[in-house]
PLY file of the C-alpha trace (Angstrom):
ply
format ascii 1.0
element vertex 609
property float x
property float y
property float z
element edge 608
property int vertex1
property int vertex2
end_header
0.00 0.00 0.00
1.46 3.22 -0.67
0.70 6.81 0.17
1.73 10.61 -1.44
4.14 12.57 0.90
2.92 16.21 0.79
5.94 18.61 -0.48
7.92 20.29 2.23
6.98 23.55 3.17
9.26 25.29 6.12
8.16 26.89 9.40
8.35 30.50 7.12
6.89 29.78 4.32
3.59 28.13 6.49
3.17 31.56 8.00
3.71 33.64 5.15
1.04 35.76 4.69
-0.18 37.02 0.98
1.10 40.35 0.73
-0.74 43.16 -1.23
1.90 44.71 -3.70
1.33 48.02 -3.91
1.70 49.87 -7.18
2.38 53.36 -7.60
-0.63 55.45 -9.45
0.44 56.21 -12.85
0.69 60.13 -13.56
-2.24 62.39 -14.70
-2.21 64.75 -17.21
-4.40 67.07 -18.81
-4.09 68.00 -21.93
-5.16 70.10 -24.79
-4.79 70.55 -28.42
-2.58 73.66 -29.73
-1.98 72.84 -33.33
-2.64 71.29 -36.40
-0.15 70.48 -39.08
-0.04 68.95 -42.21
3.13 67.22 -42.64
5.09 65.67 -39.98
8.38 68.03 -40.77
6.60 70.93 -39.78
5.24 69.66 -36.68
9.00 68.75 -36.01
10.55 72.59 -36.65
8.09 73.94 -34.19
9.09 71.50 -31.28
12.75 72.57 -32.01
11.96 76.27 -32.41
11.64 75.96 -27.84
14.70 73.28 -28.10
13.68 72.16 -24.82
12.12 69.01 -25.68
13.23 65.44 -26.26
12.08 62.71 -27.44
10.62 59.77 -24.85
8.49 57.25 -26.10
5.65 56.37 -28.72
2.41 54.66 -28.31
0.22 52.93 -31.29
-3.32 53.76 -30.55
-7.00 53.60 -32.82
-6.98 57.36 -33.25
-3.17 56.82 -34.97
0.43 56.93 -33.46
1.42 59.07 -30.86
4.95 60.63 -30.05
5.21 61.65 -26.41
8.44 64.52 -25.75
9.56 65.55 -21.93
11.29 68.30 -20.96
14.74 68.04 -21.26
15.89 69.90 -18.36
16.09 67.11 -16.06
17.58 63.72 -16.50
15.90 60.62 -18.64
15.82 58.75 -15.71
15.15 60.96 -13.04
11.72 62.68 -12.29
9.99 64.06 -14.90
8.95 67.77 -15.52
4.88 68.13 -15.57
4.80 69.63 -19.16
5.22 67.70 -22.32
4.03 67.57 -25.86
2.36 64.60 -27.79
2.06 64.88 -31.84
-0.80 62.61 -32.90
-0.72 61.56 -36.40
-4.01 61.06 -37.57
-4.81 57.94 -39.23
-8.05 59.71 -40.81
-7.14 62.56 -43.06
-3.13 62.33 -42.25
-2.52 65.45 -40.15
-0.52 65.73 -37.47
-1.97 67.48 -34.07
-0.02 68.56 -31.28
-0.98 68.46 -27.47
0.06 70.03 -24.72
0.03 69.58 -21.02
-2.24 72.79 -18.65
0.27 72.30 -16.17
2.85 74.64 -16.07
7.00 73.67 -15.88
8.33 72.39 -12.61
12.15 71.48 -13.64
13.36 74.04 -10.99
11.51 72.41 -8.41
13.14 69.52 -9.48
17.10 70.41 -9.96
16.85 72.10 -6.52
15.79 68.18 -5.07
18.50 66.78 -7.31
21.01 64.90 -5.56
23.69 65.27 -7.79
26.86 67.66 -6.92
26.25 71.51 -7.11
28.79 73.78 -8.69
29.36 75.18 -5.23
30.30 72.09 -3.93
32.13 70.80 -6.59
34.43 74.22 -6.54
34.99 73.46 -2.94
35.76 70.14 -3.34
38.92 71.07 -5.95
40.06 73.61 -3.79
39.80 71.14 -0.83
41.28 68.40 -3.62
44.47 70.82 -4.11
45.11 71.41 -0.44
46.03 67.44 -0.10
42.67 66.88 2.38
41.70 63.25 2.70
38.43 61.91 0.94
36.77 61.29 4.94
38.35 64.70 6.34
36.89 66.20 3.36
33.29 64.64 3.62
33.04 66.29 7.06
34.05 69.51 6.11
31.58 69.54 2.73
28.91 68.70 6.30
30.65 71.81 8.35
30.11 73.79 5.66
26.48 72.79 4.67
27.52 71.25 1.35
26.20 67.38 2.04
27.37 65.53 -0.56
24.82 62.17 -1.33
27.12 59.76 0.25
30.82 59.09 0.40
30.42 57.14 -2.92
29.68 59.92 -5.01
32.02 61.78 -3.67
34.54 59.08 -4.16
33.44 58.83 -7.78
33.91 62.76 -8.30
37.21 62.29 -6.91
38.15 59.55 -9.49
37.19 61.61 -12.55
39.02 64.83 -10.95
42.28 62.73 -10.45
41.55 61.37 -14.20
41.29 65.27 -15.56
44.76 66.17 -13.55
46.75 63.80 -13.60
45.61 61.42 -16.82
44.86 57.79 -16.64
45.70 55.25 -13.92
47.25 52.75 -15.52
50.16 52.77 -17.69
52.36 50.40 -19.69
55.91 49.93 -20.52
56.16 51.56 -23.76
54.33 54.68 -22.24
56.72 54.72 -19.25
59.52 54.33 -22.30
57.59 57.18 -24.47
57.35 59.57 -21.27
61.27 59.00 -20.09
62.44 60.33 -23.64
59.62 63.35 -23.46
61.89 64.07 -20.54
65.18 63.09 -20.97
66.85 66.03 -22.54
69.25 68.05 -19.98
67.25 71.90 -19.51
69.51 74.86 -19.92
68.00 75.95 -16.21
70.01 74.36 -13.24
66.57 73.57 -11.35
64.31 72.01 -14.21
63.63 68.02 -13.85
65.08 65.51 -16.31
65.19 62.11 -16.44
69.25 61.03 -15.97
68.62 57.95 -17.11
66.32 54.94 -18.00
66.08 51.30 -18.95
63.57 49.45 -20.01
63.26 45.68 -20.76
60.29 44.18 -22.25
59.15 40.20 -21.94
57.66 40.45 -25.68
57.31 42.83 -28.45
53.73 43.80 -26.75
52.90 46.90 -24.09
51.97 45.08 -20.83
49.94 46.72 -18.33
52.13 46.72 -14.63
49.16 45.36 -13.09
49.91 42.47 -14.28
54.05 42.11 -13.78
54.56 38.52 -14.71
54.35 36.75 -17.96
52.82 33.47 -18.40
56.59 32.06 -18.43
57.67 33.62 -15.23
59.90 36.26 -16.44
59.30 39.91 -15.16
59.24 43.45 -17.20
61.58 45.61 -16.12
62.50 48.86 -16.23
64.12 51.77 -14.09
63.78 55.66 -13.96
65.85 58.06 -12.36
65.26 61.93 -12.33
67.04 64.73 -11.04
68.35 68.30 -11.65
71.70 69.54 -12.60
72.14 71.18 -9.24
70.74 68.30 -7.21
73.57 66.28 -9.25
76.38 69.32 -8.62
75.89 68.80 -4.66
77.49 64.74 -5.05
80.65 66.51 -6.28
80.90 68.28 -2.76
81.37 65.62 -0.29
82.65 62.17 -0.19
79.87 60.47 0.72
76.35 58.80 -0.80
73.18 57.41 1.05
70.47 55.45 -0.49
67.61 53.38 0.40
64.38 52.23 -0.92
61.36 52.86 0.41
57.40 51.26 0.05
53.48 52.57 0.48
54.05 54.91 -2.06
53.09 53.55 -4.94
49.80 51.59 -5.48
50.96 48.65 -7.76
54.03 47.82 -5.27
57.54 48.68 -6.58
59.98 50.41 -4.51
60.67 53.96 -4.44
64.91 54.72 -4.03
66.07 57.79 -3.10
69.89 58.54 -3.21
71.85 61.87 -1.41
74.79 62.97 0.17
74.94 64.58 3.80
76.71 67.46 3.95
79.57 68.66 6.92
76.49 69.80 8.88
75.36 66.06 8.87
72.12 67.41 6.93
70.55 65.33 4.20
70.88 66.50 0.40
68.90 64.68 -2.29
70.49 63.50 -5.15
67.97 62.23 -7.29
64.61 60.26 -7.09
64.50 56.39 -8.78
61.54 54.07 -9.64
62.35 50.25 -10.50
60.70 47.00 -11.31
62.60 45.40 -7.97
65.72 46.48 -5.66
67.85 43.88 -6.60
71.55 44.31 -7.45
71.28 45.47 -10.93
68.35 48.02 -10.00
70.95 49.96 -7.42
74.01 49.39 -9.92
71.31 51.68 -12.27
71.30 54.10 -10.30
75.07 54.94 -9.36
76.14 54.67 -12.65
73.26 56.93 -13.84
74.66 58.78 -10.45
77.96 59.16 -12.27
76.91 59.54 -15.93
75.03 62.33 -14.60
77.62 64.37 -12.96
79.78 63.72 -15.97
77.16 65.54 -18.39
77.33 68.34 -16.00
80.66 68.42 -16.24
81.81 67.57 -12.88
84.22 65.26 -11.16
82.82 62.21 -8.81
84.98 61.94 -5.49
82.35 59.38 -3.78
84.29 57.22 -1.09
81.82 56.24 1.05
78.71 54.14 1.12
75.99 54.99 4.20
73.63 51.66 4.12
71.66 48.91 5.77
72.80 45.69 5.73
71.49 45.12 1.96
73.88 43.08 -0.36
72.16 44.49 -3.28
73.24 47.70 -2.31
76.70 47.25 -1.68
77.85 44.19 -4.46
76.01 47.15 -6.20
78.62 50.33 -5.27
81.25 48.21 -5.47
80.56 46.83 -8.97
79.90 50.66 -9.80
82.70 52.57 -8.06
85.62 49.89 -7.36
86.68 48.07 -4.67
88.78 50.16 -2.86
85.92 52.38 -1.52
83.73 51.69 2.09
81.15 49.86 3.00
79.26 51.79 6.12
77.33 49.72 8.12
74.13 52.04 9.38
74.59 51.96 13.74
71.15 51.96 14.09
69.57 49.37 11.78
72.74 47.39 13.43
71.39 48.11 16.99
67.91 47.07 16.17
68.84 43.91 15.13
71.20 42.86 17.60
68.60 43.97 20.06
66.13 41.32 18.66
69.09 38.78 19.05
69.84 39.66 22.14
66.25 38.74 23.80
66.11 35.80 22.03
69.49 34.48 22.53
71.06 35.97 26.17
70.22 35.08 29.64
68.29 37.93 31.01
69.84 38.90 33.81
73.40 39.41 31.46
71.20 41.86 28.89
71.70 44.87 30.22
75.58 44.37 30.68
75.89 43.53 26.97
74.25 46.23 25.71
76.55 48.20 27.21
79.37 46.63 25.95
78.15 46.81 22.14
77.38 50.85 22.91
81.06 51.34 23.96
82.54 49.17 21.80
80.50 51.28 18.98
82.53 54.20 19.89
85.80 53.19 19.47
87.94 56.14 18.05
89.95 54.32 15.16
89.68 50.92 13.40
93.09 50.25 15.64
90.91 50.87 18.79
87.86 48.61 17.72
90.87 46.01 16.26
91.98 45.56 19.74
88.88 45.56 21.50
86.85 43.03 19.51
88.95 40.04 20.60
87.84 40.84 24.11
85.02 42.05 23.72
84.54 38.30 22.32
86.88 36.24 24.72
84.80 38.07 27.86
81.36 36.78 26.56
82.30 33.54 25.96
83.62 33.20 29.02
79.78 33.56 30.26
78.88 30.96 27.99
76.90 33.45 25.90
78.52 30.99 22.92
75.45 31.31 20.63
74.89 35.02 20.59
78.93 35.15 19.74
78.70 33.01 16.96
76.27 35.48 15.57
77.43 38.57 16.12
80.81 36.86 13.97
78.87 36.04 11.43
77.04 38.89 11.27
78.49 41.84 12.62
82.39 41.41 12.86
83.33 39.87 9.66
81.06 40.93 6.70
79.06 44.00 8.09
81.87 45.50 10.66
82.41 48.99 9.90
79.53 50.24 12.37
81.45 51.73 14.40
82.17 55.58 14.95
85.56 55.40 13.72
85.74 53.45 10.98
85.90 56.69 8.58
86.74 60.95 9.75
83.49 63.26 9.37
81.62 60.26 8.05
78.13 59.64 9.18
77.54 56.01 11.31
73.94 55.68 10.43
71.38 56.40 7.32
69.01 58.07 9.82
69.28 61.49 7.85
67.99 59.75 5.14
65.57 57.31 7.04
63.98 60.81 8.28
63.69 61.98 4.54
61.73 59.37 3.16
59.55 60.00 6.00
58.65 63.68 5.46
58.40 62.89 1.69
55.52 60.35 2.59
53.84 62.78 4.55
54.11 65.68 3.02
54.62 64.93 -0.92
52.12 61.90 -1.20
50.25 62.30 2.65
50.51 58.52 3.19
48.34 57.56 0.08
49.21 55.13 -2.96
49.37 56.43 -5.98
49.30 54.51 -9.53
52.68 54.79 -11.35
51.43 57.21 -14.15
51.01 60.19 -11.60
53.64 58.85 -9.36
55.88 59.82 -12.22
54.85 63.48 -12.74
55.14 63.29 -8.76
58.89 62.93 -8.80
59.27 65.36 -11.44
57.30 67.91 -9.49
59.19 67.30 -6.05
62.72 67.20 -7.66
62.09 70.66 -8.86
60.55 71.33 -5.50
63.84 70.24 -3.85
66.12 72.22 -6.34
64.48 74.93 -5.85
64.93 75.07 -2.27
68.86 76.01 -3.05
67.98 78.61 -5.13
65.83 80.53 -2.51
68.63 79.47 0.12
66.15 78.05 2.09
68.23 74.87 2.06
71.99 75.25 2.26
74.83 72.54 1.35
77.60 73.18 3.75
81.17 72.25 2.75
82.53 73.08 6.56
80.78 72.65 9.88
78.84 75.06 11.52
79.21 75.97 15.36
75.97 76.49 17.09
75.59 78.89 19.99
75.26 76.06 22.92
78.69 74.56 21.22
80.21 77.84 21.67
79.34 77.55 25.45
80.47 74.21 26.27
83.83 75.43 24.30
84.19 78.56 26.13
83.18 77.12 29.88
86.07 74.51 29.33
88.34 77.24 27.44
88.14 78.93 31.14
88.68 75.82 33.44
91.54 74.83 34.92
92.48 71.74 32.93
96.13 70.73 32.21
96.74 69.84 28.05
99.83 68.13 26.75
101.04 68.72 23.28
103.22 67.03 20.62
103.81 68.80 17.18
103.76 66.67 14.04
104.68 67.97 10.34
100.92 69.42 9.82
99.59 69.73 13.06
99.38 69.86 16.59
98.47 66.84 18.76
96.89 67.87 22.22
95.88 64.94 24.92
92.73 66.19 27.25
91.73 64.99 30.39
87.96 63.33 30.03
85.32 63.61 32.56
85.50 66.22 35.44
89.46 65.19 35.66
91.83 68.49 35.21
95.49 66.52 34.92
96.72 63.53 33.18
100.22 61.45 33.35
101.99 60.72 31.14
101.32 56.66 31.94
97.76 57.42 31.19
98.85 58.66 28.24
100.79 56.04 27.02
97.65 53.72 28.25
95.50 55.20 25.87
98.25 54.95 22.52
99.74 52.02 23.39
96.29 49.94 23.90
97.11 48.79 27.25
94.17 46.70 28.11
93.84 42.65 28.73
90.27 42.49 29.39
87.40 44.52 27.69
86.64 45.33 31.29
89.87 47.21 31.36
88.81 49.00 27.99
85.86 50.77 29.24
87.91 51.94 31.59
91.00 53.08 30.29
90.33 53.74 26.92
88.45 57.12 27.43
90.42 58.40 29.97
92.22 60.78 27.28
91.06 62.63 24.37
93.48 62.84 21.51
93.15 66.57 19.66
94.79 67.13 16.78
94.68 71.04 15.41
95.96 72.33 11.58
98.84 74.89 12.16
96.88 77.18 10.06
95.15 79.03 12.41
91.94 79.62 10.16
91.49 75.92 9.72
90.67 74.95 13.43
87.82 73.78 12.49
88.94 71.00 10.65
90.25 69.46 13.74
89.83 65.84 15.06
89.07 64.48 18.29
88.72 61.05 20.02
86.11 62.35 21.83
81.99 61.14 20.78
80.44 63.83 20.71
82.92 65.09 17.76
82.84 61.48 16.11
79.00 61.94 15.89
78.83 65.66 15.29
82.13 66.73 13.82
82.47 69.08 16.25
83.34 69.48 19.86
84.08 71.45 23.16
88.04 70.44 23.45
88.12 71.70 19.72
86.35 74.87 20.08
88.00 75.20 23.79
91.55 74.94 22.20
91.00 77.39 19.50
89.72 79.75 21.91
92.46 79.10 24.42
95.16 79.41 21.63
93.59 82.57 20.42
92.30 80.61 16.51
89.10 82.50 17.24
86.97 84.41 19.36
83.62 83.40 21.29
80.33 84.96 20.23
79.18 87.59 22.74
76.20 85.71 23.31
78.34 82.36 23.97
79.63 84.26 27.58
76.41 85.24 28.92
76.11 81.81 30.74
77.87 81.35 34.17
80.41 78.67 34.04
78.97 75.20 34.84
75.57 75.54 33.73
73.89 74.88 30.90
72.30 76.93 27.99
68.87 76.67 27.82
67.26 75.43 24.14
65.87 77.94 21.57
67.17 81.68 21.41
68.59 83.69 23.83
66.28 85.84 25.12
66.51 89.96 24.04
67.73 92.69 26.42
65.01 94.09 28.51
64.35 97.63 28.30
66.02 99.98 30.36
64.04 101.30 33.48
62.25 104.77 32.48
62.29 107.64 34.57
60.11 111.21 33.70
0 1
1 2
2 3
3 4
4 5
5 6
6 7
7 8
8 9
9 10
10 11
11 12
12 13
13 14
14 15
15 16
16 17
17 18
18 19
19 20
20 21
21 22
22 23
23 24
24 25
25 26
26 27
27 28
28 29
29 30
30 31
31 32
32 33
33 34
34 35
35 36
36 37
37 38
38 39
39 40
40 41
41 42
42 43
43 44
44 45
45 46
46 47
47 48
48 49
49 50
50 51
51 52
52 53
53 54
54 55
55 56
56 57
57 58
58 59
59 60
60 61
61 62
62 63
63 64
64 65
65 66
66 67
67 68
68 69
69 70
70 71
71 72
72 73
73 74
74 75
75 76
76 77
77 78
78 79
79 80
80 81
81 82
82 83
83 84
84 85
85 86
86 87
87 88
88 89
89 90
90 91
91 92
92 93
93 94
94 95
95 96
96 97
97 98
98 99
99 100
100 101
101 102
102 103
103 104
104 105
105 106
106 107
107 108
108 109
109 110
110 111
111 112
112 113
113 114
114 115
115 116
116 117
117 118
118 119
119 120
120 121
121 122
122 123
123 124
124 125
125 126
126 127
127 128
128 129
129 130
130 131
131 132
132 133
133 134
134 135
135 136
136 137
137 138
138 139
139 140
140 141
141 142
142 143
143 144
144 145
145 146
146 147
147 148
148 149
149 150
150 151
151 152
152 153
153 154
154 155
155 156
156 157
157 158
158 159
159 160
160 161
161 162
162 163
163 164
164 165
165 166
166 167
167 168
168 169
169 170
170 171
171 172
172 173
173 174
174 175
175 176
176 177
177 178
178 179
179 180
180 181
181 182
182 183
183 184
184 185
185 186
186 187
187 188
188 189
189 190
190 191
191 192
192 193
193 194
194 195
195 196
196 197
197 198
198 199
199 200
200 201
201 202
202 203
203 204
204 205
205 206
206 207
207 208
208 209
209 210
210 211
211 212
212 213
213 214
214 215
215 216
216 217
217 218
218 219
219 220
220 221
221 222
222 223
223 224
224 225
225 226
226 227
227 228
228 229
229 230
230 231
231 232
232 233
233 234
234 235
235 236
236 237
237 238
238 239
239 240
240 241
241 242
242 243
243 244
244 245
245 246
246 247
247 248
248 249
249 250
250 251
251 252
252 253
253 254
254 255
255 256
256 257
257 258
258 259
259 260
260 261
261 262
262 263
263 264
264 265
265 266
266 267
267 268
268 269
269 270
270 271
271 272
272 273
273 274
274 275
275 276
276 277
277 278
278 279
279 280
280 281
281 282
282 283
283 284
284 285
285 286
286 287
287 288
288 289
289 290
290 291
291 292
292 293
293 294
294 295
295 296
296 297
297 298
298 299
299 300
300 301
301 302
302 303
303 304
304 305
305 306
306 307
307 308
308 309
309 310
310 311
311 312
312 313
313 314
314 315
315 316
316 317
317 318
318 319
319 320
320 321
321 322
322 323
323 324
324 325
325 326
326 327
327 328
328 329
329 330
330 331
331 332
332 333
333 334
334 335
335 336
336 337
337 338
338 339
339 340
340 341
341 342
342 343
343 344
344 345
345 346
346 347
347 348
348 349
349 350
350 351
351 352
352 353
353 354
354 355
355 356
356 357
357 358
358 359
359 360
360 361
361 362
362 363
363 364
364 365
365 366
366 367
367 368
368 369
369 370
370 371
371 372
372 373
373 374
374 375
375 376
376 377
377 378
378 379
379 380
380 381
381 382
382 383
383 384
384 385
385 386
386 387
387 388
388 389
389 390
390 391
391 392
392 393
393 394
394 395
395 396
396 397
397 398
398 399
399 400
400 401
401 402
402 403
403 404
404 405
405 406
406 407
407 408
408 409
409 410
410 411
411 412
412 413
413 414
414 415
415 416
416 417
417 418
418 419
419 420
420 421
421 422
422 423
423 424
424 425
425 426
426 427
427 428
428 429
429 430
430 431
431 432
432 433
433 434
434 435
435 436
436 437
437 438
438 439
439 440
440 441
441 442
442 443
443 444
444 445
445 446
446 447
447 448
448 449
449 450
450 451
451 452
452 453
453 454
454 455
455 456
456 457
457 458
458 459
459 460
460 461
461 462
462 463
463 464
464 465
465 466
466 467
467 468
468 469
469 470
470 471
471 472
472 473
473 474
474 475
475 476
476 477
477 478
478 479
479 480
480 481
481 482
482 483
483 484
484 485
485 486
486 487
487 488
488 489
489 490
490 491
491 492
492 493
493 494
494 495
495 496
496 497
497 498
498 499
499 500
500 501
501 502
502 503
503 504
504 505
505 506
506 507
507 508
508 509
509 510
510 511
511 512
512 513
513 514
514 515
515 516
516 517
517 518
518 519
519 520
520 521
521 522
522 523
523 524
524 525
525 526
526 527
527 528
528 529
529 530
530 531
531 532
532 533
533 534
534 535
535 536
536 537
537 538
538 539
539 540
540 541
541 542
542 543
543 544
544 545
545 546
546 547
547 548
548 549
549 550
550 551
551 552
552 553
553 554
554 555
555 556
556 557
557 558
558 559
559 560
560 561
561 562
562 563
563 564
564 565
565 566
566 567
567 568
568 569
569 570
570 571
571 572
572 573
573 574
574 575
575 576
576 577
577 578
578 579
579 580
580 581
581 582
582 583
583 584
584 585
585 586
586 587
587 588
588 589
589 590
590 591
591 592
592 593
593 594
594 595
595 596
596 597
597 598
598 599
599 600
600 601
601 602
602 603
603 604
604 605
605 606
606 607
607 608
């Protein structure tokens, strides 16, 4: 015996309810008769003569076809004006009759309840657009200022087209990257006009490729590489003997690295060189851009004395500068990406209660004077930690930090900088003031670079940004030097061929021996222990004999090996007579401090009537 199962139904669909659609009333309209024509033609020419209709639809009726118009001063698919025009062509005798609505226009009504973007608003919104404001920081002042935009979509979308009008189309391929580089690659007669030093571009096929898509079926990647400067920007690598460079990300929105490359100058300010866009930052991307480094200066006519390289740890970058300017130059090891990454080591590899201690023995041993000092040092720096069994920690810091990647300490080159934080800095001001932390697409990253490389050459011609070939004293400098200038501390002297050695007491110590001399040049120390404490008991001066030179003097000391400049320098030259103190540098009594910012202006003399 079998039975029919009734369908399913579920516990929703039981209690659904019919629901009553509701339909909205179709529109009313009165109309009347206004004219009677005989051909078709004519009934067209006097619905143009107003030339504010359009056509909208046509209906087939008994009485003959009808062609409806609407007003054409609101959208086709928005809300229609109330007047219109029909033209009836009579199927009877052929005629054509126009109707007309009896209500009147309402298509101002109807563009004040539009939702679309006033004029107003959209004027507000470029001036709001060239000020750099964020899309959400801009929605809320279009609110403060009683300019409600629809939603943040349309503004979004008004956005898009305005970028679009500015700044041309997102995306870009290779052979429009090629086509742009040789718009721009012809050196300007004015020293502070953008050009392109150099370019390379390598195609996977015959075919423009869109950089959205970077890869070919096979693997193989597109390349190419951009590098733009000015012929002053270039002139300032043939005043100093040094080169930083670095590549930086977030800046542009399909992925590739941004590398900026500068010098720092005797001030230890940062000076950009140039601005580079590549495909990767592998070896051959950084070799690009020294040698377009150096074929730039030579167009310019001037002479490349580069002998040191200011980096992170980054093998690209230095198999790179050595490829591209010989062997025989440096390799400086940046102090404080070093730091950070023996810090990480450090709590993952020593006991805890020894972390402190070796800290403090890698921040000492950091400021050894020569590469004689930090020669001696580092043998016992390593026999003292693995006598506390800190074995595994040791075998990386050899690996890492004493053989391949050792010059990170402060006196491993004169007037040198020991870390790339000038240029670290740099990249971060450009991201927040040049792009404000936003991606942008290649195609207007690229008139970016040429706009801030003018930007930054321009800066030297309204001296607002100075390259200094000699290093600059500041007024709390001139303090310290004249304070110790006055104290009562002993100096010994030898004289050399050029100049003038002098051996300072350190500390709050006013007299040395000569055994503590001979400690500090001969190296007398057996444990690293003994280092720390006899190493910096002396500070080694050594002064031109050309009195106006001074300033070019050396000392052991760290604050000169970090800022090229010192007390015992200044304090010599004033106690030898080299140069005179600033007024303003004796106003302090001795043994205190100058206060930051500007010394304050003399008050005005008591008045009497």
């Amino acid at each position: 015996m079998t039975s029919n199962i009734q369908e399913y139904l579920s516990d929703e669909e039981e209690n659904t309810e019919e629901v009553n659609t509701i339909r909205r009333n179709k529109r009313q309209r009165k109309w009347e008769i206004v004219s009677i024509f005989n051909t078709k033609e004519e009934a067209i020419n006097a619905i143009n003569i107003d030339a504010i209709w359009s056509f909208h639809y046509r209906n087939k009726t008994i009485e003959g076809c009808k062609e409806y118009y609407r007003c054409n001063k609101v959208r086709r698919r928005k809300q229609q004006c109330n007047a219109g025009i029909y033209l009836l062509f009579v199927n009877r005798d052929h005629t054509v009759e126009m109707f007309k609505t009896q209500e009147d226009h309402s298509h101002d009504e109807l563009m004040q309840k539009t939702t679309k973007l006033s004029n107003q608003m959209k004027e507000e919104i470029k001036k709001l657009f060239e000020l750099h404001v964020k899309p959400k920081r801009m929605f809320e002042i279009l609110i403060e200022k009683g300019l409600e935009p629809k939603n943040k979509t349309q503004l979004s979308n008004y956005l898009i087209r305005l970028r679009k009008q500015n700044f041309g189309p997102s995306q870009i391929s290779l052979g429009q990257i090629e086509q742009w580089c040789l718009d721009h690659d012809k050196i300007p007669d004015s020293d502070d006009m953008p050009f392109v030093v150099s370019h390379q571009i390598k195609y996977y096929d015959e075919c423009e490729v869109d950089l959205t898509e970077r890869k070919d079926p096979d693997g193989t990647e597109a390349q190419f590489r951009v590098l733009i400067s000015t012929k002053r920007l270039l002139e300032n690598c043939t005043k100093t003997n040094n080169i930083h460079v670095d590549a930086t990300y977030k800046l542009i929105w399909e992925g590739m690295p941004v590398i900026i490359v500068g010098n720092t100058d005797s001030d230890r300010h940062f000076h950009p060189s140039g601005i580079a866009v590549c495909s990767n930052e592998r070896t051959e991307d950084f070799k690009f851009i020294f040698e377009s480094i150096i074929e730039g200066i030579s167009k310019i006519n001037g002479h490349v004395k580069i002998e040191y390289l200011i980096s992170d740890a980054s093998n690209a970058i230095r198999n790179a500068f050595v490829e591209a300017f010989g062997e025989t130059k440096h390799l400086i090891m940046c102090w404080a990406h070093m730091r950070r990454n023996v810090m990480k080591k450090i709590d993952s590899l020593v006991d805890k209660s020894l972390k402190k201690e070796i800290c403090d023995d890698i921040d000492t041993l950091q400021l050894a004077p020569s590469n004689e000092v930090f020669g001696k040092a580092l043998p016992l720096f390593i026999k003292k930690w693995r006598q506390k069994r800190q074995n595994e920690f040791i075998e990386y810091m050899k690996l890492q930090w004493f053989t391949t990647h050792q010059n990170w300490f402060e006196g491993t080159a004169q007037r040198v900088p020991s870390t790339n934080n000038a240029l670290e800095s740099f990249n971060l001001v450009y991201k927040r003031e040049q792009t404000f932390r936003e991606r942008l697409p290649l195609s207007r990253f690229l008139e970016l670079m040429k706009k801030s490389v003018e930007g930054w050459s321009n800066e030297y011609l309204n001296n607002s940004r100075i390259f200094m070939t000699s290093t600059s004293v500041e007024l709390s400098e001139w303090t310290k030097g004249y304070h110790w200038a006055k104290s009562n501390v002993n100096i010994s002297s030898v004289i050399f061929d050029n100049s003038i050695r002098y051996f300072c007491p350190s500390n709050e110590e006013s007299h040395i021996t000569e055994n503590t001399i001979s400690t500090v040049l001969e190296m007398h120390w057996n444990s690293f222990d003994q280092f720390k404490r006899r190493a910096f008991k002396v500070w080694i001066v050594d002064l031109p004999k050309e009195k106006d030179k001074w300033i070019n003097g050396y000392c052991t000391c760290p604050a000169f090996l970090k800022k090229y400049v010192c007390k015992h320098i200044i304090g010599l030259a004033i106690r030898l007579k080299y140069v005179k103190p600033p007024p303003a540098a004796k106003q302090i009594p001795i043994g205190e401090q100058r206060k930051r910012g500007r010394p304050k202006l003399a008050t005005c003399a008591f008045l009497v009537d």
